[in-house]
C-alpha positions in Angstrom: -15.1 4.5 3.2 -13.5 1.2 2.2 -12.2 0.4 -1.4 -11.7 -3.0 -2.8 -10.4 -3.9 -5.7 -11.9 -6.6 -8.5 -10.4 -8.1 -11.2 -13.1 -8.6 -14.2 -13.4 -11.3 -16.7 -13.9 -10.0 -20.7 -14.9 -11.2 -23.7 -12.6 -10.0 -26.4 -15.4 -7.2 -27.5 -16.0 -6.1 -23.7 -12.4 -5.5 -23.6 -12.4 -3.5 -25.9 -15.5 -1.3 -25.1 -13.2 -1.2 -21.8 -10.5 0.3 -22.8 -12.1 2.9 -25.4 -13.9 4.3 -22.5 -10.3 4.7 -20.5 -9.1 6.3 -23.8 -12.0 8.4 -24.5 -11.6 9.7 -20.8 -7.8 10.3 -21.5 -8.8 12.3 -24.4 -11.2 14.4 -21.8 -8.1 15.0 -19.8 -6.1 16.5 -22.6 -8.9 18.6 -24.0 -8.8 20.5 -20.9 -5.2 20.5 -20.7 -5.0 21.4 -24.2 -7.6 24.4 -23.5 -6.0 25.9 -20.4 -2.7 25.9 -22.2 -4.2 27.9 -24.9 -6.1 30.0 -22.7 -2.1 30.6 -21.1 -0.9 31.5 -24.1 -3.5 34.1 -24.4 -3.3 35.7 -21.3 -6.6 34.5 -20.2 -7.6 32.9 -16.7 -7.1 28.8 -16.8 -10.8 26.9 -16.1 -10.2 25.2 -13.1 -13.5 24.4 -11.2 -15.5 21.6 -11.4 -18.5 23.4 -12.0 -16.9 25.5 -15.2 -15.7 22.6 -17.0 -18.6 21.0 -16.6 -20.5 24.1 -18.5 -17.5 23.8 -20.9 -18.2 19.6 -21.5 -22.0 20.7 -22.0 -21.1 23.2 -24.7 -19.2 20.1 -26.4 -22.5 18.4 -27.0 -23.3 14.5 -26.6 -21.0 11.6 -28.6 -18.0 14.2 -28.6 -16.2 11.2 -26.5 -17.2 8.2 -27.9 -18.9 5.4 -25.6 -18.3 7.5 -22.7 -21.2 9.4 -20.9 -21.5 12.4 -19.2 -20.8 11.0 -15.7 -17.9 9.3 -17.0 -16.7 12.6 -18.0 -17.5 14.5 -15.4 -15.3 12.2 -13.1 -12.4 13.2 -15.5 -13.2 16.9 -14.8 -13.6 16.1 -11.3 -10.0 14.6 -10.8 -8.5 17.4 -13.2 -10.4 19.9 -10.7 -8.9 18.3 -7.3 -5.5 17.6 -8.5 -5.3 21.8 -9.8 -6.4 23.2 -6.4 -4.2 20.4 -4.6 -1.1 21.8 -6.4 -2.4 25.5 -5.9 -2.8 25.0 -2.1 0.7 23.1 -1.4 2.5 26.0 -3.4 0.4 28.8 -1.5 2.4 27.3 1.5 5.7 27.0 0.3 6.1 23.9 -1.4 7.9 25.2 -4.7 8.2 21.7 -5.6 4.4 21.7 -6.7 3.3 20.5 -10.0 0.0 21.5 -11.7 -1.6 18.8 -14.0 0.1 19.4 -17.3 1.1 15.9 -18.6 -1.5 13.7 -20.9 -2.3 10.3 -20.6 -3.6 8.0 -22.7 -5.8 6.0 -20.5 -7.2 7.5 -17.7 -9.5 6.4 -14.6 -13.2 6.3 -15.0 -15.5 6.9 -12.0 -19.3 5.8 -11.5 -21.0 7.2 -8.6 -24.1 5.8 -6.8 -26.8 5.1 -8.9 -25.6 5.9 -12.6 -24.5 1.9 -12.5 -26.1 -1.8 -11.7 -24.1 -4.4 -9.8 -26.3 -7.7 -9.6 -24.4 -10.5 -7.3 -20.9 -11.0 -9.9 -22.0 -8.4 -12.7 -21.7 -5.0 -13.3 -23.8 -3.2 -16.0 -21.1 -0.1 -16.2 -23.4 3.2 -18.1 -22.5 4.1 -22.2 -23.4 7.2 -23.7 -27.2 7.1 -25.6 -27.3 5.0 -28.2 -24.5 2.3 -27.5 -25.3 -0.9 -26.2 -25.4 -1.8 -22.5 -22.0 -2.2 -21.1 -22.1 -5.6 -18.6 -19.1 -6.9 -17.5 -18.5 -10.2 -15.0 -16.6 -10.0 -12.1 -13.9 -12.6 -10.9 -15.3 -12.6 -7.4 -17.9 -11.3 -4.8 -17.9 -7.9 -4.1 -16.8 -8.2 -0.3 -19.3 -5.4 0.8 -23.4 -5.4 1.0 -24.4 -3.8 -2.2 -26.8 -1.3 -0.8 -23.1 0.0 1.1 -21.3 0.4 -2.5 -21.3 4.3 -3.2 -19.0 4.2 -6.8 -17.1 1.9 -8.7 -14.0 2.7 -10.9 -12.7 1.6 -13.9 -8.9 1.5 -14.5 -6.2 -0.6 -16.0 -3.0 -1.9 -14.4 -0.8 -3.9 -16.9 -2.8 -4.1 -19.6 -4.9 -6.0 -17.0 -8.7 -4.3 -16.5 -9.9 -3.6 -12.7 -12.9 -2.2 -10.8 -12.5 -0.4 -7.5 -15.3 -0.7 -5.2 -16.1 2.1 -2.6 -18.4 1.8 0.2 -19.5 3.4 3.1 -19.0 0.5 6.1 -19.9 1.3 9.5 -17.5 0.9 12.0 -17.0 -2.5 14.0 -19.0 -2.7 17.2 -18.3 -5.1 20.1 -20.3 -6.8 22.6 -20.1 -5.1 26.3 -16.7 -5.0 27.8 -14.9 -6.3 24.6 -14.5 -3.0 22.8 -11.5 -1.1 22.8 -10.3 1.2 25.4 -9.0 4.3 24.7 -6.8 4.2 27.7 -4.8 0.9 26.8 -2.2 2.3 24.6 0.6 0.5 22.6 3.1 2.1 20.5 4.2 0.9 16.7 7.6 1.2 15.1 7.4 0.9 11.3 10.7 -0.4 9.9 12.3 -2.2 6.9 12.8 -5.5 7.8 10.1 -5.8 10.2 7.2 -3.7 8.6 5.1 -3.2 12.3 7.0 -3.7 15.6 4.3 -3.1 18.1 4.5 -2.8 22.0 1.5 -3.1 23.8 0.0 -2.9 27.6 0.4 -6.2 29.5 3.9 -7.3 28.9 2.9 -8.1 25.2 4.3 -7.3 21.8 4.2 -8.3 18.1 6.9 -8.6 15.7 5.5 -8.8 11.8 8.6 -9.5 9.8 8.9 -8.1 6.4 11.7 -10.4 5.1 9.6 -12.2 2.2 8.6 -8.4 1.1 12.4 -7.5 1.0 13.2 -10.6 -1.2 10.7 -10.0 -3.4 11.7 -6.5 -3.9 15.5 -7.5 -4.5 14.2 -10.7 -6.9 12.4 -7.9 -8.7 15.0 -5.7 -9.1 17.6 -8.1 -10.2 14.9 -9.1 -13.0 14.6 -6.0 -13.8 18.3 -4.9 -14.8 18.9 -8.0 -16.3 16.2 -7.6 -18.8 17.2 -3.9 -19.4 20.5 -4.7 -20.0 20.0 -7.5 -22.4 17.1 -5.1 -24.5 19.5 -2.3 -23.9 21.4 -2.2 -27.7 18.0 -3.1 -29.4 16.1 0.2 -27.8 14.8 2.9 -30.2 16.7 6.2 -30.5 15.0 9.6 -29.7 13.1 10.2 -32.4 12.3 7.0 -33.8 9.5 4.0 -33.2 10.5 0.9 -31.6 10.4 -2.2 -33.3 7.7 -5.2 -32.5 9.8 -6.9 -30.4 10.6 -3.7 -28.6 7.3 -2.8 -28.0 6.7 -6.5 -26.3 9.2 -6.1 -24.0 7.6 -2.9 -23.0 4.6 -4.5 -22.6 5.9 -7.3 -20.1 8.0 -5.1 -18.2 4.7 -2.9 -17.5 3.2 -6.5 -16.8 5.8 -7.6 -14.5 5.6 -4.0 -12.9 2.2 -4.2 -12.0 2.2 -7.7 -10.4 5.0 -7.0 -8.0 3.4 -3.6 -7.1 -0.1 -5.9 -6.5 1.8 -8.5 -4.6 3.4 -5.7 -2.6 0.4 -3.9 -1.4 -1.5 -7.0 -0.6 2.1 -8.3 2.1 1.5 -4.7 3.6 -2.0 -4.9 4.0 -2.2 -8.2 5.4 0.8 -6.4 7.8 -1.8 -3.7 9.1 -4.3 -6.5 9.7 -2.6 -8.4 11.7 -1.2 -5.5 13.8 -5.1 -4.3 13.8 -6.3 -8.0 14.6 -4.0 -8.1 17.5 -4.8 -5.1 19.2 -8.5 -5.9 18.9 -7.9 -9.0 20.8 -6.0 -7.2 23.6 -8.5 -4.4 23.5 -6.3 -1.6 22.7 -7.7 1.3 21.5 -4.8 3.8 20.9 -2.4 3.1 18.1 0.5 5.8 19.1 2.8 5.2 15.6 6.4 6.4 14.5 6.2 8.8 11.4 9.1 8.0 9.7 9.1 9.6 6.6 11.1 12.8 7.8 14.2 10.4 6.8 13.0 10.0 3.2 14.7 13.1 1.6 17.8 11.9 3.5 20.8 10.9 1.4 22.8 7.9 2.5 24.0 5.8 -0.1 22.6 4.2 -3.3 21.8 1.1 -1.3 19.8 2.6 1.4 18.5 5.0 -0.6 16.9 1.7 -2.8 15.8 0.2 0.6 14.0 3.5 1.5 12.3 3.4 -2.1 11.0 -0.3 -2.0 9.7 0.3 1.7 6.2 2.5 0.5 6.5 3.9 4.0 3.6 6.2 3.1 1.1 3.2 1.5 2.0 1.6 5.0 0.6 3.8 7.1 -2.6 4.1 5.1 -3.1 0.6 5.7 -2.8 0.9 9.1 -4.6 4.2 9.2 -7.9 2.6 7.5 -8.0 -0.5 9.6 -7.6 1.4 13.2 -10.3 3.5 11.9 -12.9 0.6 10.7 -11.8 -1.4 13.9 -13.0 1.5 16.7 -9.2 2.4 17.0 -7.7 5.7 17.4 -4.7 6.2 15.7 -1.8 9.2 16.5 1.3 10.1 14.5 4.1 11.3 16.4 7.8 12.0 15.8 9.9 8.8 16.3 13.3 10.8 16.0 15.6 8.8 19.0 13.2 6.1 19.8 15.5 3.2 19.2 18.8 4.8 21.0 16.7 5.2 24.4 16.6 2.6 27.0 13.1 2.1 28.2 14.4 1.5 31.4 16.6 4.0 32.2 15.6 6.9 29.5 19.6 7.6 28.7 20.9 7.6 24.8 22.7 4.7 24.0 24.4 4.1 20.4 22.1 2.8 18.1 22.6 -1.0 17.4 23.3 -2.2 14.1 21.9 -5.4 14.6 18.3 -6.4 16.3 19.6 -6.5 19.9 19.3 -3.5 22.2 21.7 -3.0 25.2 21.9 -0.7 27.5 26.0 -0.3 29.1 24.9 1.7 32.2 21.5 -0.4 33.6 21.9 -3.8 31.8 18.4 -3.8 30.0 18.2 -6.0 26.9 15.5 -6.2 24.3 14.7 -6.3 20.9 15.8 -3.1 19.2 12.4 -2.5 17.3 10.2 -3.2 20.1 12.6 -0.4 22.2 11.7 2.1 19.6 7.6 0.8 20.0 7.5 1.1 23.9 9.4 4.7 23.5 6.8 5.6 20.7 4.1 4.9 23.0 4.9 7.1 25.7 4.8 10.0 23.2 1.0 9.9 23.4 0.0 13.7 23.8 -3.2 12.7 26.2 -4.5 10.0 27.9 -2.9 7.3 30.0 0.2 5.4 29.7 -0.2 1.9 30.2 3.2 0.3 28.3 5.8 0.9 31.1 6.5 -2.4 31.4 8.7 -3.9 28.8 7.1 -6.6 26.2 8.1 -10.3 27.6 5.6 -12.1 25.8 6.3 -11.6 22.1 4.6 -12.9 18.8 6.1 -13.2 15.8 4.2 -13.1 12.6 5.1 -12.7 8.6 3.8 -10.8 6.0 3.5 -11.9 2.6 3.0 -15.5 3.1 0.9 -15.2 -0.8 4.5 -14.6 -2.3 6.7 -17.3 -4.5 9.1 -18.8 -2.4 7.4 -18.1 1.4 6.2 -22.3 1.4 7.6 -25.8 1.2 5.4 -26.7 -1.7 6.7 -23.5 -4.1 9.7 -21.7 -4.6 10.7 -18.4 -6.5 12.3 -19.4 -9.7 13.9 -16.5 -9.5 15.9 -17.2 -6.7 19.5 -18.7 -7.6 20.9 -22.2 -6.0 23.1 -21.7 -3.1 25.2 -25.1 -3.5 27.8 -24.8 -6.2 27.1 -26.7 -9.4 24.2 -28.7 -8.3 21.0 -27.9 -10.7 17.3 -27.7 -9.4 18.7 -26.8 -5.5 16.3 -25.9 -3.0 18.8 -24.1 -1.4 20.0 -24.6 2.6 18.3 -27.3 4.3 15.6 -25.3 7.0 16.6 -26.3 10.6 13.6 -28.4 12.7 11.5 -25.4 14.7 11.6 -25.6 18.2 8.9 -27.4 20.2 6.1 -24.7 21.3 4.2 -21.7 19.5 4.1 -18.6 21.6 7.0 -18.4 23.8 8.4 -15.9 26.4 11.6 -13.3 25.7 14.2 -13.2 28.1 13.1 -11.2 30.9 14.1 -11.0 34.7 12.4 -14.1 35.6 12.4 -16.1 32.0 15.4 -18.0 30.2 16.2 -17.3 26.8 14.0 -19.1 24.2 13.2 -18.6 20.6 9.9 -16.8 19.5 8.0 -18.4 16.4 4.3 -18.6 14.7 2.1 -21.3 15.6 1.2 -21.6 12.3 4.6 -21.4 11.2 5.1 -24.5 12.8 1.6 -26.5 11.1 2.9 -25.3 7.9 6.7 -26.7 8.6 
């Protein structure tokens, strides 16, 4: 299943239709929150299953909710249902930390499955309750999947801004003979802060996506954000009381701003996971073997890192991945990536971990860059099959994720961003030095001088 995300295009009454079918959904949600607390209070079992609030919505009769329809509703009920037995099963095996649904919300997601709506090239006729008007709504672009392949379509808001997730059911990618990829060509992926995906493949290759223009837009973002707080700080409401207009607008930009650097975000890591998945298709690999970080997420080292950890979505990233491998043929395996990057690949002795991006070995002399060390370990944890990434990645291609993002191009830069020269007003900050001739170069190997690494189309855009 593959879920894409549309933005849609209102008239001041559809918008409103919109967002009274999120709220009458929210007020779904706390009906049953409002009735298993009651039923708590009683000593009575809580209603949990799908198939018992659904009895309990009939018994409510039609136009309790508005606009919204039963299917509307039942989605509600449905989400209620999985997110109870979720927190039920994570607690049955020890996770105290577990947290049934409890807290209301004024909007919620509305879900349409298969058949119940009507999506005609950019339209969508979303389903009302009987009586109310046909709901149609226009789309900002094509739906990027064959219509007869759409199974639902959600309704949500991010932002005060109105979306529609598309689902469908896309078959997997299939190649002509001898071009698909083989299981037995392995490479191995280090995910990382500054460079999202380091990956080291068979052949001598590797790929280094950096993740720079997704750390500056994180830092840009967070800098925003304090400033703003601290300049709205003395006007904010006491407990207790209702904020003023002009405190309730700065709410309402900073959920704005929120959203659009949580959009921009996602789309840098996703176009990360499609290039890694892009280049392994072209190289034919068909075994992802990829570091699970995310053991050193409860670790505490510092406010700093700690903030680094946060703005890295670590979790997000490997979905990304995750879905691609899968649509692309590609079988993907987790594996603990604890000592990865303080093993030489040549030798297989521990070696103090470098701070900076160059690995060195003091007993056997190997050099290499320090993320694609971790990758070409990774990859040798494969569990089965056949190990083809002994040999250390000489040929290496660097690519950059986020390239959408203010300040990546010649043509636009982040007004966010300070000047770096003193006084002078309107600076575009450090002259860029002149690339280097060539695209795809080679690393310093046994045979191969030194030279720089860049993107080919780096260099057409600079």
């Amino acid at each position: 299943m593959r879920t894409a995300r549309v933005g849609l295009r209102l008239t001041p009454a559809q918008r409103e239709r919109c967002f009274g079918l999120l709220a009458s959904a929210g007020d779904v949600w706390a009906c049953v929150l409002d009735m298993n607390r009651w039923r708590r209070q009683r000593g009575l079992p809580a209603v949990v299953s799908y198939q018992e609030l659904c009895r309990e919505l009939s018994a409510a009769g039609p136009g309790t909710f508005g606009e919204l329809d039963a299917q509307g509703a039942r989605s509600v009920l449905r989400r209620y249902s999985d997110a109870w037995f979720a927190a039920a099963k994570r607690r049955k095996d020890g996770d105290a930390s577990a947290r049934f649904p409890r807290r209301k919300r004024r909007l919620m997601p509305v879900r349409y499955y298969h058949g119940t709506f009507t999506l005609e090239d950019q339209r969508l006729r979303l389903p009302a309750s009987r009586g109310s008007a046909p709901l149609w709504v226009r789309l900002d672009r094509q739906v990027p999947y064959p219509v007869d392949q759409v199974r639902s379509v959600t309704l949500l808001n991010e932002g005060r801004r109105l979306f529609v997730e598309v689902t469908a059911e896309v078959p997997v990618a299939t190649y002509e003979a001898g071009c698909e990829p083989d299981p037995d060509r392995v490479a191995g992926v280090d995910p990382g802060v500054i460079h999202p995906f380091a990956v080291a493949g068979p052949d001598g290759e590797g790929l280094v996506v950096s993740g720079r223009a997704i750390r500056a837009e994180s830092h840009l973002h967070l800098k925003d954000t304090k400033r703003r707080r601290r300049r709205m700080a003395p006007r904010a409401p006491k407990p207790g009381q209702v904020g003023s207009r002009r405190w309730r607008k700065f709410r309402a930009r900073q959920r704005k701003l929120e959203a659009r650097h949580k959009r921009r975000v996602k789309q840098a890591q996703h176009e990360a996971a499609k290039t890694v998945v892009d280049w392994a298709v072209k190289r034919r690999v068909g075994t992802l073997v990829v570091g699970d970080p995310r053991g050193v997420l409860v670790l505490k080292a510092g406010r700093r890192h700690n903030q680094r950890v946060r703005d890295w979505r670590v979790g997000y990233l490997l979905r990304c991945l995750k879905d691609k491998a899968e649509q692309a043929g590609i079988r993907l395996v987790l594996v603990d990536e604890r000592g990865t990057s303080s093993t030489c690949p040549a030798c297989g002795r521990r070696v103090p971990k470098p701070t900076g991006r160059l690995f060195t070995c003091m007993r056997c002399g190997f050099r290499g860059h320090r993320d694609l060390v971790g990758g070409a370990n990774i990859a040798r944890r494969d569990p089965g099959g056949t190990i083809t990434t002994n040999k250390f990645p000489v040929v290496i291609t660097h690519r950059r994720a986020g390239r959408h993002l203010p300040g990546t191009g010649l043509a636009r830069r982040d007004p966010r961003r300070r000047p770096h020269h003193g006084t002078v007003n309107g600076s575009i900050g450090r002259p860029r030095p002149a690339p280097p001739p060539g695209g795809e170069s080679l690393a310093p190997g046994e045979d191969q001088p030194t030279q720089s690494i860049h993107d080919q189309r780096w260099l057409t855009r600079h």
